[in-house]
N, C-alpha and C positions, 0 to 999 in steps of 0.2 A: 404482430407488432410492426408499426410502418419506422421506417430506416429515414433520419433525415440528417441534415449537413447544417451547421453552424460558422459563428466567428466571432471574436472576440474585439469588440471595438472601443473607442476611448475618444466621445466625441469634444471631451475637452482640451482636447492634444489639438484638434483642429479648426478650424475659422467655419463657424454657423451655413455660412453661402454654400460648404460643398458636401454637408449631410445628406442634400436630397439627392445629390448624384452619386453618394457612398451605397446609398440604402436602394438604387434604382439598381447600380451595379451586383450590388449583393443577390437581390433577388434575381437578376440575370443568370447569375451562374448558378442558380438552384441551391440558397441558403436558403433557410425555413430558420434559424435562431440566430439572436447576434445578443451576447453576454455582456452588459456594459454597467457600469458605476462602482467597482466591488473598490476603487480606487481613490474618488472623488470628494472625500471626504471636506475636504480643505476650498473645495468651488462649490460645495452644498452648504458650509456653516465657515466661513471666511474668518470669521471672529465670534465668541462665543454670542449664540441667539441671533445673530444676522444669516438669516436664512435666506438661502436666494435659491430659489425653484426654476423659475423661467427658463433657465438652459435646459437644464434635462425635462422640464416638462415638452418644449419644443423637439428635445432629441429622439424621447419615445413617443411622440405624435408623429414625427416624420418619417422613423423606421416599420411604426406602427403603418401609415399608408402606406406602405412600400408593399404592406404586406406578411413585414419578418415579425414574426414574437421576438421578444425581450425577456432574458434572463437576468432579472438585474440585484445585483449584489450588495448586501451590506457593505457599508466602508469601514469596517472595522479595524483592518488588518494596516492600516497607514493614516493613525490618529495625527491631526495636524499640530504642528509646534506650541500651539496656544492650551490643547490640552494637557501636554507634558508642562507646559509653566504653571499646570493649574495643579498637576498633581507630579511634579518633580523622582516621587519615586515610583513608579511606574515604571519604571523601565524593568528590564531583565537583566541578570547578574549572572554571570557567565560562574563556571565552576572556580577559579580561579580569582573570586570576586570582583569583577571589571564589570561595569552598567553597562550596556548595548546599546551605544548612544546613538540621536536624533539621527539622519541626515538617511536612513533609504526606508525599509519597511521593517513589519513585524517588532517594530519597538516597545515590546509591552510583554508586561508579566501576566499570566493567567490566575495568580493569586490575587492581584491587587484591586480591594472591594471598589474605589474609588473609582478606576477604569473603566468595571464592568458595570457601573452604575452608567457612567456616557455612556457606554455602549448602548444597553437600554435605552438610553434618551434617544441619542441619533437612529438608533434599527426604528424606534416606535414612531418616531416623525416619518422615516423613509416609507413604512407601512402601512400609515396612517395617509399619507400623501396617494399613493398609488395601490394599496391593496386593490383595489377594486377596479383601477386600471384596466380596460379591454384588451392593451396591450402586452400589458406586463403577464406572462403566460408562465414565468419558474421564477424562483430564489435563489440565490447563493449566498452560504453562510461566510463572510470572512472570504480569508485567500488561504489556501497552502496553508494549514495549521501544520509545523512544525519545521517550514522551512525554513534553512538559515541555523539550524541549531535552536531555534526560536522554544522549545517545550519546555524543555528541565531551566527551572531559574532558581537562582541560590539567595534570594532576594529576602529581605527580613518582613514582606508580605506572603513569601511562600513559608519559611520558617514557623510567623505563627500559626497561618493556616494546616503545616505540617504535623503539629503539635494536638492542635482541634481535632483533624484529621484520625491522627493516632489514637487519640482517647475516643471517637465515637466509634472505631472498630474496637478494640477491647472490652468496649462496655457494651457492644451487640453482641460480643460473645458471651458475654454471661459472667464476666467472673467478677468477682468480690473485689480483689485489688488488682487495678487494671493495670498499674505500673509493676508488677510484681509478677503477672501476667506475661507482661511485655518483656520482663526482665528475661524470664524463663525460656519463653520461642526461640529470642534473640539469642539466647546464651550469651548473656552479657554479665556471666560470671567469667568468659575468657577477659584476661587482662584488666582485671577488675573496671569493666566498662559499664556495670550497674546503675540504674537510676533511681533517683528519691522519689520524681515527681516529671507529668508529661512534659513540664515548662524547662526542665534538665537537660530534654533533647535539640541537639542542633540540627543543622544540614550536615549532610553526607559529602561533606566537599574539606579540602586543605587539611586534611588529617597528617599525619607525619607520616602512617604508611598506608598498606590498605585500609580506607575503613570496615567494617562488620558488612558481611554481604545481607541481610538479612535488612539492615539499618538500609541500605541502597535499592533494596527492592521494596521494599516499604513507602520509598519517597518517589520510585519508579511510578508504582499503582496510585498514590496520592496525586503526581502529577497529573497520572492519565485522567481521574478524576476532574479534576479543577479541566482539561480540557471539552469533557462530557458537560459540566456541568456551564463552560462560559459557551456551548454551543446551544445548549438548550433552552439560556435564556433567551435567546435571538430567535430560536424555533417559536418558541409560546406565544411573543412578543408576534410574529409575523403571522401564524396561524390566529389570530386575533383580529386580524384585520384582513385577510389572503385566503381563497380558498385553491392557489395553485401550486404546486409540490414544489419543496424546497428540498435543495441539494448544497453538497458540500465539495469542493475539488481536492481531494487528497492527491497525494505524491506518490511518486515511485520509489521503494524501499525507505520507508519516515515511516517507523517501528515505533514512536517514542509513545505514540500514546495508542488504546484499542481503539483502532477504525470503528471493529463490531460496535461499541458500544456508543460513538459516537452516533453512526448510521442507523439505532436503534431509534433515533428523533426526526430521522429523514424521512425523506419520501423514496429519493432515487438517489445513488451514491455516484460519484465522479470522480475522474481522475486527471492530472495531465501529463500527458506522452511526449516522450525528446527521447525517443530510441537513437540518436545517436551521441547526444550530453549523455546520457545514462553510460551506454560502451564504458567510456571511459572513467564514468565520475561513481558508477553506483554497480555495475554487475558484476564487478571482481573476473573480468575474463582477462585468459590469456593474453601474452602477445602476438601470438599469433590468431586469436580470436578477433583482437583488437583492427589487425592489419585486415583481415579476410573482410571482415564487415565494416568498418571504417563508414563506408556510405550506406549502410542498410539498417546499421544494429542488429542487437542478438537477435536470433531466432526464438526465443523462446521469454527475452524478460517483459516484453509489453504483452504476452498470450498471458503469460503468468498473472500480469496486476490485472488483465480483463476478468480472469478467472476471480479473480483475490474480490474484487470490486462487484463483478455481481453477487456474488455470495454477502460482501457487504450491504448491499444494495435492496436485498432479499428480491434478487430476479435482476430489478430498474437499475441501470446504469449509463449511464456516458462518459465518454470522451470531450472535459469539461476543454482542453486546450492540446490542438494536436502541430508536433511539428512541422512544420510547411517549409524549413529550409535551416541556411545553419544557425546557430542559437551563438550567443556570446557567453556563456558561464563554466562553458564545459573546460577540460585539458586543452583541446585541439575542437575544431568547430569544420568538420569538414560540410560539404554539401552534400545531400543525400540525392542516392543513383538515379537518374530516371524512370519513371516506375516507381517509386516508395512512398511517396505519400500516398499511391491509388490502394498500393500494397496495407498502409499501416489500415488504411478505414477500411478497405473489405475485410479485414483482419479485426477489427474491431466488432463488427458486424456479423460477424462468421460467430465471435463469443457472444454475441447479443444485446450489443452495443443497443440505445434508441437513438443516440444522436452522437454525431462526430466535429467535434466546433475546432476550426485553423485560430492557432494563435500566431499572429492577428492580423486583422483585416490589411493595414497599413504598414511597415517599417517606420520608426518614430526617429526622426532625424536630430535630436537629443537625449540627455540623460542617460541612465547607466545600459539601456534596454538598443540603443542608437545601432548596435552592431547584429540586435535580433529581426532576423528575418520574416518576413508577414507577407500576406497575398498577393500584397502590392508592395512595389519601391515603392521610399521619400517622397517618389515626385508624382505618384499616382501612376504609373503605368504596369501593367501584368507583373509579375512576380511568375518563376518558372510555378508555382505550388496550385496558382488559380487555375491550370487550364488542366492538372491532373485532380481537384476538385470538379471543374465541370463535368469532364468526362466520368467522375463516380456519379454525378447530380442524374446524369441520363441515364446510367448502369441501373440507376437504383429505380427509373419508371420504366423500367422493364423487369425489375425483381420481385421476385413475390415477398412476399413479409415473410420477416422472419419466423422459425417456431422453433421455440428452444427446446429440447429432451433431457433430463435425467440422463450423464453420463454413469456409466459401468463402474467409474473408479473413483477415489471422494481420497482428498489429499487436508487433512486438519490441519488449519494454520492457529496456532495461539500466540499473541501479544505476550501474555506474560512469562511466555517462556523465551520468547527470544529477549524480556528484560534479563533474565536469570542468565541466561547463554552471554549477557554484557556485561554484566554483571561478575563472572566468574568463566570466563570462556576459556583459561589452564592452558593456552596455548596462542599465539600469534595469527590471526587470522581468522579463527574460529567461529562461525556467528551460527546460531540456530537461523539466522533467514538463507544463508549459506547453504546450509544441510538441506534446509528443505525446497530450496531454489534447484540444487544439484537432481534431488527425486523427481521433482519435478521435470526435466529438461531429460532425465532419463525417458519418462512415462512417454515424452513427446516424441523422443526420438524411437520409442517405438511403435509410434501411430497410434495413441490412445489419446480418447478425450478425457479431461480433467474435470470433475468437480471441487473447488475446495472448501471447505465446511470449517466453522465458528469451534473453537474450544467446549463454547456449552451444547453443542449438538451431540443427544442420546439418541436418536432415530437414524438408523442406519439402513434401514429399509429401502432395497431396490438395488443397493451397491452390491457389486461382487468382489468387489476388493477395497478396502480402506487402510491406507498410510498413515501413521503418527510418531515419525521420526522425533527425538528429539524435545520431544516436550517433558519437560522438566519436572511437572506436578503433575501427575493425574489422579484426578480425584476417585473414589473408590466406584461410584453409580456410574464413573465412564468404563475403566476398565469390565464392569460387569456387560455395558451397553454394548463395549468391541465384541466382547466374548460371546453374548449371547444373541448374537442374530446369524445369518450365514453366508457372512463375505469369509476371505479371507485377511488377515492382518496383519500389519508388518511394524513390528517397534523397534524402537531401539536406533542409535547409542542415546543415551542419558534419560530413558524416557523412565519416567516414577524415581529419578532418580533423585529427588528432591521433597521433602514436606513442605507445605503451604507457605512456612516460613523460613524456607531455604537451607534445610534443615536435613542433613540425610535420616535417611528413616530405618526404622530396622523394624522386623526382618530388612534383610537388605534387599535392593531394586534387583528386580524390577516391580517382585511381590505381582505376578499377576496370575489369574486365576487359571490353574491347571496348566501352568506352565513353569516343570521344575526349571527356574533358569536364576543362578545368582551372580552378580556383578561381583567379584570378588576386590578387584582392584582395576586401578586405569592410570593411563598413561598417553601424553600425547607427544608425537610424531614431530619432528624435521622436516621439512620439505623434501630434502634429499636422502629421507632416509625412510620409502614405502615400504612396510611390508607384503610381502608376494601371498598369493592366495593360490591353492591347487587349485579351482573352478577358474581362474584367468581375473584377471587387474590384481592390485592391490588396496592395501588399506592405506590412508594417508589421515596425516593429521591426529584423530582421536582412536585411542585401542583398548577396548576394553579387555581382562582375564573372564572369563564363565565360565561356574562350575553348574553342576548340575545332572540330571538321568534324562533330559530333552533331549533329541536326536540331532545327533549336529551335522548341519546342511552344507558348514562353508567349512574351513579350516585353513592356519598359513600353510605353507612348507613347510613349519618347522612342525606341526602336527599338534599346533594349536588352536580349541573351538574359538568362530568366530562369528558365526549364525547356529543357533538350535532353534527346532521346532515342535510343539505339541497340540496335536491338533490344527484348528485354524491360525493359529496364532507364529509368527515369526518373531526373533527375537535377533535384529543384526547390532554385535557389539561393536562395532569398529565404520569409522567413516570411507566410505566405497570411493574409489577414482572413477572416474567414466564407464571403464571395460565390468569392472566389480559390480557396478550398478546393475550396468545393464544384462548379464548374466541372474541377478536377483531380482529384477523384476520379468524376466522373462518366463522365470522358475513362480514366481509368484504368479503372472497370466495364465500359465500354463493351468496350475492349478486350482487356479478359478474361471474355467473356460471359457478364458478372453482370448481373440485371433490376435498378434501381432505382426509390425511389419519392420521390415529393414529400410528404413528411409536413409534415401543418399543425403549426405554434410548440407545443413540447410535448407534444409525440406522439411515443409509441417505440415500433417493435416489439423481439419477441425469439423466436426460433426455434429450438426442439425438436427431436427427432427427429420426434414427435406432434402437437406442438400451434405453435401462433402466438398469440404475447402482446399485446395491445393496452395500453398505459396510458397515462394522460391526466392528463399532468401538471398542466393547467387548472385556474381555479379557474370553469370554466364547463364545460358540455357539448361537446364537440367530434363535427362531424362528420363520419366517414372510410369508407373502402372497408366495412372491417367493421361500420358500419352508427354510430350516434350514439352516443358515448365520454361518459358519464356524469361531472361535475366529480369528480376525485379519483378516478376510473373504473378497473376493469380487466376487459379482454374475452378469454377462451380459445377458440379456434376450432382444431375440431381439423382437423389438416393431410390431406389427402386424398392 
């Protein structure tokens, strides 16, 4: 797989006369893509049916000679003012009933039939125009589906759709009276919350106290829906006139709807990376995590979403927009170390990246974006980000292509348990992406490659170890799929701890096969108040009681089970601190005969088919097996 370099450009920000020297430049410094129009919406259709082509058909003939493919985007994601006059409620309704009015982006409900009819219109003209384009070489659906809070809308076009929604899953289940049905799952005989009839049911928003968690996970998976379903008509719509793979740029930690299921209509999945807007705004690290990396970002949250995103991707992925300097949206907007942009794409690439695109080409010396940094200053001259792009541009005609392997260890992410984990998370802080971000960041710091796998994957074949922290439902044909191949397995806290319909189940959880272990009771934790573990760290946060005849691996101080095990199967009832973790999954390696390593604060590897990645997250030298890790560092050694 050939490794290549992108940018994300916006030739309507700029005067026609300096395209041919954008696109001359670009291709100088060894871009091979440049992503443009996902924005344009409003300089393609000015007024309803006044269509005006000529820019952009001039924009992709010019970047086209240059030589650069085009990735060019539907404009979906920033309907101009003229179609909100046309359809007035369209907008999104925040939980607290407030419309998410005109004036930046993402202003639009995913229920609203009206909208995604334009959309249809405008995608079919855009595809109809250039499908066949020699230049136009990818797609992008929209922008950032769910950024901004943009998913859940409490809008009286998701209401009825929610309504629809509810009765055509009831009536696939089979039963006679669907509301009666519905009554029963719910249990909406507490507080007498019974319904007559589906048109009875509201949104799960402005209740007087909690509403019914079962009522909120129901409108969770409905949403995710309508988001599957307004991506899909853009796929059909373009696959109709395009025979070139179309992608979508998802965000870093935007749970709100199933990636999987979106990226079930793609080609190649994407993502965009601000490892240091993130630090602050989305990886819940310390502060002292915060102050160490400050210029580099976490070591482990953009390994994670490369992980996350090929598994979406099934393989295909990119880096749809990468940080190139500091961003304006974050807490604090520092400038990243020298060395970190070269860092974040061999780092991309290490996980199997195809392409790595700088957001963006230019710095736009207006509107809300004026303080986000791009390749280039305002005034057209280098930007520090372009000349640590060049030097990847050359790394990479001396690097052999990637080959990606089947890692040792498969980490299962599910969507809908981190709704349930929002849904009811019993504690202040608590997130199922939390839990399984923390296993993860363990795995890493003991030098192990990650695979992460889809909720619906029964094939477990080639792994020696598979993780399923925390997932809320498991359905009966997984639990047999964990049990009956020959990894080792690690569950627990809250996993089966939930029926379909949010429902605890009895027997009670974990109920998994040949393994006596019963969740008796739980309880979550203070911050200040860990409990200690005899094997080293403590439990924080979540603690389960377990009874059971399973042999028990962890225990407190105080001489109470905290992990049992039988057979392959582990079962940890309580959420581990860093020291806890990593004692458990060492014990875990061990006995699925994986080598691990003790990597110094900041150091990660990543493993090829070929090669072995070193990088050094430091803002100093580090030094490891592979020999001294340069500040901001990246080492290839190739695999013997």
């Amino acid at each position: 797989m050939k490794r290549t370099l992108g940018t994300c450009y916006y030739p309507e920000h700029w005067p026609s006369d300096i395209w041919a020297e954008d696109a001359r430049r670009m291709a100088e410094a060894g871009l091979t893509w440049v992503r443009i129009g996902e924005f344009a919406w409003s300089r393609i259709e000015p007024t309803p049916d006044a269509l005006t082509w000529d820019w952009l058909d001039q924009a992709i003939e010019t970047l086209g000679q240059a030589g650069l493919k085009v990735v060019l985007g539907t404009p979906t994601a920033t309907p101009p003012k003229w179609v909100l006059d046309k359809h007035p409620d369209m907008l999104a309704v925040d939980d607290q009933g407030r419309p998410r009015k005109f004036g930046s982006r993402r202003h639009y409900c995913f229920s609203h039939a009206g909208y995604l009819e334009e959309c249809r219109r405008i995608v079919g003209l855009v595809a109809e125009r250039y499908g066949q384009n020699p230049h136009v070489a990818a797609w992008q659906t929209d922008n950032e589906y769910g950024c901004h809070d943009t998913t859940l809308s409490y809008s009286d076009a998701a209401r009825q759709g929610f309504r629809g929604w509810l009765r055509e899953q009831f009536s696939a289940q089979g039963q006679n009276d669907g509301i009666a049905a519905l009554n029963a799952a719910w249990g909406n005989v507490f507080w007498s919350m019974e319904y007559n009839d589906f048109d009875d049911i509201d949104l799960p928003n402005l209740t007087v106290t909690d509403p019914n968690p079962s009522h909120v996970l129901a409108f969770h998976r409905y949403t995710s829906d309508q988001v599957v379903a307004f991506n899909r008509a853009q796929v059909e719509i373009i696959r109709a006139h395009s025979q070139a793979p179309v992608t979508h740029n998802y965000m870093g930690r935007i749970t709100d709807f199933d990636h999987f299921k979106v990226g079930a209509d793609l080609d190649i999945a994407s993502w965009d990376s601000y490892p240091l807007g993130f630090l602050e705004d989305r990886v819940g690290a310390s502060v002292e995590q915060q102050r160490k990396f400050a210029n580099q970002g976490h070591p482990d949250f953009q390994a994670f979403h490369h992980d996350l995103y090929r598994a979406v991707g099934r393989g295909r992925w990119w880096v749809m927009e990468q940080q190139p300097g500091p961003v304006n949206w974050a807490p604090y907007n520092p400038s990243p170390l020298p060395g970190m942009v070269r860092l974040w794409s061999w780092e991309a690439f290490a996980h199997g990246a195809e392409a790595v695109c700088y957001f963006r080409w230019r710095q736009a010396p207006f509107a809300q974006e004026q303080m986000h940094a791009g390749m280039l200053r305002p005034d057209s001259v280098d930007a520090p980000a372009i000349h640590e792009a060049r030097q990847v541009a050359d790394e990479l005609k001396q690097a052999p292509e990637v080959q990606m392997v089947q890692a040792s260890v498969a980490l299962i992410f599910d969507y809908d348990a981190d709704w349930a984990w929002s849904v009811q998370p019993q504690g202040v802080g608590l997130s199922y992406f939390g839990l399984i971000f923390d296993h993860y960041r363990a795995l890493r710091r003991a030098g192990i490659s990650v695979d992460i796998l889809p909720a619906h994957c029964r094939d477990f074949s080639g792994y020696d170890l598979v993780l399923a922290p925390g997932m809320m439902h498991m359905p009966g044909d997984l639990k047999q799929a964990l049990t009956g191949g020959n990894a080792q397995v690690l569950i627990g806290p809250r996993s089966a701890a939930r029926d379909a319909n949010m429902s605890i189940p009895v027997p009670l959880p974990p109920a998994f096969p040949g393994l006596d272990v019963t969740v008796s009771r739980v309880e979550t934790l203070r911050p200040d108040q860990p409990v200690a573990l005899t094997s080293g760290g403590a439990i924080t946060g979540y603690l389960e009681e377990l009874e059971g005849t399973a042999d028990i691996i962890t225990q407190t101080t105080t001489g109470s089970a905290v992990a049992m095990r039988a057979g392959p199967v582990t079962y940890m009832g309580g959420w581990g601190d860093d020291a806890a973790l990593d004692v458990l999954i060492s014990d875990l390696c061990t006995r699925a005969g994986l080598a691990t390593m003790a990597l110094p604060d900041g150091v990660r590897i990543r493993d090829t088919a070929t090669e072995r990645f070193w990088f050094n997250y430091n803002a100093e030298p580090i030094a490891t097996e592979a020999g001294v890790l340069p500040a901001a560092g990246v080492l290839r050694v190739e695999l013997t």
